[in-house]
C-alpha positions as CSV (number, residue, x, y, z in Angstrom):
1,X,0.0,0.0,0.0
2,X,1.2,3.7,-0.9
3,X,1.7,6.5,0.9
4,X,-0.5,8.3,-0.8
5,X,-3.0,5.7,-0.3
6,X,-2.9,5.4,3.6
7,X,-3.1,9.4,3.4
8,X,-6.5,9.5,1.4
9,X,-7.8,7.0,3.4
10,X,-7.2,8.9,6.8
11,X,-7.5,12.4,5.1
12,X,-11.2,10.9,3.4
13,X,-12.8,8.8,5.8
14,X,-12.1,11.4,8.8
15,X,-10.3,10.9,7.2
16,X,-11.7,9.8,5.6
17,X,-9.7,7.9,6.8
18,X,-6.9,4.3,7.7
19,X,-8.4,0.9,6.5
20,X,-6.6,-2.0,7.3
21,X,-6.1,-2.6,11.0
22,X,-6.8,-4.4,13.7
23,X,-9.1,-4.0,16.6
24,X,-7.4,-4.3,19.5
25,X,-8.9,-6.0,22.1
26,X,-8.2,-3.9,25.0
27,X,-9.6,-1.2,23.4
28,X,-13.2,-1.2,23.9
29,X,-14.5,0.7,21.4
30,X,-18.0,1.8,20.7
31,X,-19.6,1.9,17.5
32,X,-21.4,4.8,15.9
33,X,-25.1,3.6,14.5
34,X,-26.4,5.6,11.4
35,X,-27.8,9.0,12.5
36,X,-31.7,9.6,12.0
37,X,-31.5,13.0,12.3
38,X,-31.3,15.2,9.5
39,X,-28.1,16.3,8.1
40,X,-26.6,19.0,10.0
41,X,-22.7,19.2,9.1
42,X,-22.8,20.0,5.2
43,X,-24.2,20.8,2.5
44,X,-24.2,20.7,-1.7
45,X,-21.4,23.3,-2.9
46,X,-18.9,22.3,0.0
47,X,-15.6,22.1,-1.5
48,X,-12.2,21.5,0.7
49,X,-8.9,21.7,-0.2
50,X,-5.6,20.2,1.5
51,X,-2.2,20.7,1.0
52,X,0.0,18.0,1.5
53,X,3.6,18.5,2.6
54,X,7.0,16.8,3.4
55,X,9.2,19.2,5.3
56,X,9.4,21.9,3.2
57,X,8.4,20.6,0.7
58,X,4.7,20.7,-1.2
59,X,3.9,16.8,-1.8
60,X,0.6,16.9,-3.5
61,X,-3.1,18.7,-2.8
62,X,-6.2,16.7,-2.1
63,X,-9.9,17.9,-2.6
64,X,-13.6,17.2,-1.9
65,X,-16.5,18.1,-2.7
66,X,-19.9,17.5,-2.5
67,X,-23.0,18.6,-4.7
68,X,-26.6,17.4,-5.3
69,X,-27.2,15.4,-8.2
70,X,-29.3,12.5,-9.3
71,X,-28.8,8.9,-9.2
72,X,-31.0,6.3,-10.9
73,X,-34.1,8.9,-10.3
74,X,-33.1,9.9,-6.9
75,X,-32.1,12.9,-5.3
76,X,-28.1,12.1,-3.6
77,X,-25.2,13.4,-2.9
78,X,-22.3,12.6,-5.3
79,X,-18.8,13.9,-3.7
80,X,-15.3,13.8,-5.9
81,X,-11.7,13.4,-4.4
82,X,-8.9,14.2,-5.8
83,X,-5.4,14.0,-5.5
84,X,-2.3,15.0,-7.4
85,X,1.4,15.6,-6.6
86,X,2.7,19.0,-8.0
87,X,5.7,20.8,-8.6
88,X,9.3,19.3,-7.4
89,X,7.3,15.9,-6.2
90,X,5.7,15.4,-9.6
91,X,8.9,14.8,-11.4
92,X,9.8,11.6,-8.7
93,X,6.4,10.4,-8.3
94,X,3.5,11.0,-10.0
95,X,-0.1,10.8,-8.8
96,X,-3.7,11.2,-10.3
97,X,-6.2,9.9,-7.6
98,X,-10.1,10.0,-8.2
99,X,-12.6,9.0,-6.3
100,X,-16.7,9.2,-6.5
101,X,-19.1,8.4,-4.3
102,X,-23.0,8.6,-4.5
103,X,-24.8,8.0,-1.0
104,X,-28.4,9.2,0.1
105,X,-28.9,12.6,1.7
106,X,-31.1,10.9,4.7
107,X,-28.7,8.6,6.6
108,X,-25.6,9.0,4.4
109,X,-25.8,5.5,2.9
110,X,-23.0,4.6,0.1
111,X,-25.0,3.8,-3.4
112,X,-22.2,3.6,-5.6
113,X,-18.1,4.6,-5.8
114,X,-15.2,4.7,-8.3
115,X,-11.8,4.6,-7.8
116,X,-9.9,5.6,-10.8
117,X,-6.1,6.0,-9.8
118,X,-2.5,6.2,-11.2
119,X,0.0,6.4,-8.9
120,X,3.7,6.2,-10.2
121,X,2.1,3.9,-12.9
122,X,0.0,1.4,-10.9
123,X,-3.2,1.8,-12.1
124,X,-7.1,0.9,-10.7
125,X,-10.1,1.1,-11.6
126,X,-12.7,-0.4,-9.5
127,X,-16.4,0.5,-8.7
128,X,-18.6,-0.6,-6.2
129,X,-22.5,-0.8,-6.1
130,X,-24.3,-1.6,-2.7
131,X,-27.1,-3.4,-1.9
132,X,-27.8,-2.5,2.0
133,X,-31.0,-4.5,1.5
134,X,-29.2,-8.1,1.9
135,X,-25.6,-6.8,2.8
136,X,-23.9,-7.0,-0.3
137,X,-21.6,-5.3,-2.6
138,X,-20.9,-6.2,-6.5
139,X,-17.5,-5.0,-7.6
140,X,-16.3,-4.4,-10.5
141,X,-12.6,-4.5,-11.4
142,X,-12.0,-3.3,-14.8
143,X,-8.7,-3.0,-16.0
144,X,-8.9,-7.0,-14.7
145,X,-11.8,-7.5,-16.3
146,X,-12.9,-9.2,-12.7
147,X,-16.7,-9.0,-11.6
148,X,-17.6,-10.5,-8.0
149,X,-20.3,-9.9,-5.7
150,X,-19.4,-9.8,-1.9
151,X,-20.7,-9.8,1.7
152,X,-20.8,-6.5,3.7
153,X,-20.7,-5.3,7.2
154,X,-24.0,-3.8,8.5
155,X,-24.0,-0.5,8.6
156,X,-21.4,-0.2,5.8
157,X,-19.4,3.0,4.0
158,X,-17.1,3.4,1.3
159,X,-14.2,5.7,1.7
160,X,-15.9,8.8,0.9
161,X,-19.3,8.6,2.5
162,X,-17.7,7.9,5.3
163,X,-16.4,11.2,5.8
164,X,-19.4,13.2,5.6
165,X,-21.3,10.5,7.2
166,X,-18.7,10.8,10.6
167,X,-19.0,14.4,9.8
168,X,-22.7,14.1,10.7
169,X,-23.3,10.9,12.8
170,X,-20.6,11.6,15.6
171,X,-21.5,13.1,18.8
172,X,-18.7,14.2,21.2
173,X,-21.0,13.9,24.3
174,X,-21.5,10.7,23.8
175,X,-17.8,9.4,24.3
176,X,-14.9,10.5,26.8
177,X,-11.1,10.8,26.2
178,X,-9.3,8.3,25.6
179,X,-12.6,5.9,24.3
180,X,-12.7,4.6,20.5
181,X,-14.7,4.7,17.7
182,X,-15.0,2.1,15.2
183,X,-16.7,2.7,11.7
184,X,-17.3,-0.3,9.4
185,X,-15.8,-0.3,5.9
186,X,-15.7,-1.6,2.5
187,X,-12.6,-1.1,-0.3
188,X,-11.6,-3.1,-3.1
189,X,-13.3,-6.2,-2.1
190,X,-13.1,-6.3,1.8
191,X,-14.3,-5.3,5.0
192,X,-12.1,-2.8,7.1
193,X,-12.6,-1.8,10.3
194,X,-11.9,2.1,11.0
195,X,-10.7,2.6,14.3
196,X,-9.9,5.8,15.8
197,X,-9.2,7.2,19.8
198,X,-10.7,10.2,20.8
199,X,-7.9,12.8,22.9
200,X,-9.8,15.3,23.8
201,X,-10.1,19.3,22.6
202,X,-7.2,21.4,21.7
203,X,-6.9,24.7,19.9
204,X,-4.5,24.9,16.9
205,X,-3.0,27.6,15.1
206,X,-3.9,27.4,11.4
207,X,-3.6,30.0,8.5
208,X,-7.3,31.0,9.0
209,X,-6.7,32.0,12.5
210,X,-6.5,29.9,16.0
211,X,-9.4,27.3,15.9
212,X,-11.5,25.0,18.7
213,X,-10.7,21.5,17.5
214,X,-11.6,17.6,18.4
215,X,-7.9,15.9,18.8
216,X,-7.7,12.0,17.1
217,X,-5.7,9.5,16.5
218,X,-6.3,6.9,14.0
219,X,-4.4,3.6,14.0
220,X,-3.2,2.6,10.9
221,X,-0.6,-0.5,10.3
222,X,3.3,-0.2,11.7
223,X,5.8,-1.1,9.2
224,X,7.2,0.0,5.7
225,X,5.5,3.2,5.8
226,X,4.9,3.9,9.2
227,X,7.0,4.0,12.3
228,X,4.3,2.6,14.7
229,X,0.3,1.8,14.8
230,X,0.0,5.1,16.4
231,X,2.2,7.6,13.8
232,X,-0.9,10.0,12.8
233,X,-2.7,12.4,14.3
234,X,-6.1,14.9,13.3
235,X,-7.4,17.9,14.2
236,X,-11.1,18.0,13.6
237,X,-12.7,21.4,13.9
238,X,-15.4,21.3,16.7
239,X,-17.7,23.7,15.0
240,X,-20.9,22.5,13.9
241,X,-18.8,21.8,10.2
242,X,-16.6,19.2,11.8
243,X,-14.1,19.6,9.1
244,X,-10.3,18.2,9.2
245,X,-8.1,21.3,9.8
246,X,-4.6,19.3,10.5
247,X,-3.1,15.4,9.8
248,X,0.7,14.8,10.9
249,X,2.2,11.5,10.1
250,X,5.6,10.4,12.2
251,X,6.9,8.0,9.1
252,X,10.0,5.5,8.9
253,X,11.9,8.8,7.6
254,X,10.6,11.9,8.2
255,X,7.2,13.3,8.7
256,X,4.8,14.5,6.7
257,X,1.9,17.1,7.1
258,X,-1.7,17.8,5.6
259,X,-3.2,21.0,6.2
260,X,-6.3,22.6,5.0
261,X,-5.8,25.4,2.8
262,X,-8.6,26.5,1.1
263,X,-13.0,26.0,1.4
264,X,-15.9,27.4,0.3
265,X,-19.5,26.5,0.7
266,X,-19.4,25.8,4.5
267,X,-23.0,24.7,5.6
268,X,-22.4,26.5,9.7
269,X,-20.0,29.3,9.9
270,X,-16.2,28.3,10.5
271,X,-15.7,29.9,13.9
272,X,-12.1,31.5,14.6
273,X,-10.9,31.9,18.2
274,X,-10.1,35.5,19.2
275,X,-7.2,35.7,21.3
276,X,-6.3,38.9,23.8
């Protein structure tokens, strides 16, 4: 697995977002049900962007967004990610990441997702249609030319939804510091389980100003790419938008950064701390 790849998944699924490990046992973690109350976090015309960085050095930019479209004669959502190395990075590696995802506007339920990728010339492209109604997801590889239909988790999301639907399903009174939260996922053609351990609140400095945040720490796999199970952590802001403001990754050399660095089309108003 790339780096790039462990970085969308944590950047995208809230984030969005480390598939891939294990559930460890001491950690008694609760699960988050889907929300029946009405979407409260975003909005169509929300569009994020990160920039990515090693050092000094610009790595690549990620975006999402999310608009209202329609899907088989239903009003959805249908959100976009995208990344892409730039400048200096470009020329060693390059990257062209895309990713759809059409889920329901109610309870944030995946319907369908593409990934369409090229990183330093591996290449996929693989989408994904659910069927919540008996578990099930039929994927289709096709650069393979490989079709297979497979069990799902209850309660499942694809890498996408499952930022806006943590965005709008998690409630910080419910859990203390220290607890975790697990959120079922499906990519490729198996079941993750996303794990993540709430710190507590801290406020950060960002170039929009100083700004209340959520403190988390996803646990992603130690080894080629990461120095231990517990090498990232993510600022969420603790505004009614909950949207990732900081990730910082402790790797096997170095340490790299994703920051947010542009929006638009907040659904709350992004609230700034005002400091004497």
């Amino acid at each position: 697995m790339t780096l790039n790849r462990w970085l969308w998944a944590v950047m995208v699924a809230f984030t969005q977002l480390t598939f891939s490990q294990e559930i460890q046992d001491n950690a008694s973690p609760k699960k988050i049900a889907f929300p029946s109350i009405a979407n409260h976090a975003f909005s169509g015309g929300e569009w994020l962007k990160f920039r990515i960085h090693y050092g000094i050095f610009n790595a690549s930019y990620a975006t999402i967004e999310v608009n209202e479209t329609i899907w088989e004669g239903k009003l959805v959502y249908h959100a976009k990610g995208v990344g892409r190395t730039t400048g200096f990075a470009r020329w060693f590696f390059k990257v062209d990441d895309y990713y759809d995802s059409y889920f329901t506007k109610g309870n944030i339920r995946p319907l369908f997702f593409i990934r369409n990728i090229n990183e330093g010339g591996y290449k996929k492209h693989v989408t994904i249609r659910f069927y919540h109604e008996n578990n099930k997801a039929f994927v289709d590889n096709k650069l393979q030319k490989m079709q297979g239909t497979f069990d799902t988790e209850p309660n499942i999301q694809d890498l996408i939804s499952c930022f806006y639907y943590l965005r709008n399903a998690f409630d910080i009174s419910e859990i203390k510091k220290d607890d975790f939260v697990v959120v079922n996922l499906f990519f490729d053609e198996s079941n993750y389980a996303f794990k993540f351990k709430f710190l507590g609140n801290e406020i950060i400095k960002t170039k929009f100003g100083f700004v209340k945040t959520f403190k988390f720490r996803p646990y992603v796999q130690s080894g080629r790419v990461f120095r231990s199970n517990e090498s990232i952590t993510l600022w969420v802001s603790s505004d009614k938008n909950r949207i990732p403001l900081r990730l910082q990754a402790t790797l096997r050399v170095g340490n790299i950064t994703a920051d947010l660095d542009e929006f638009k089309g907040l659904k709350n108003p992004f609230e700034i701390v005002v400091k004497n």
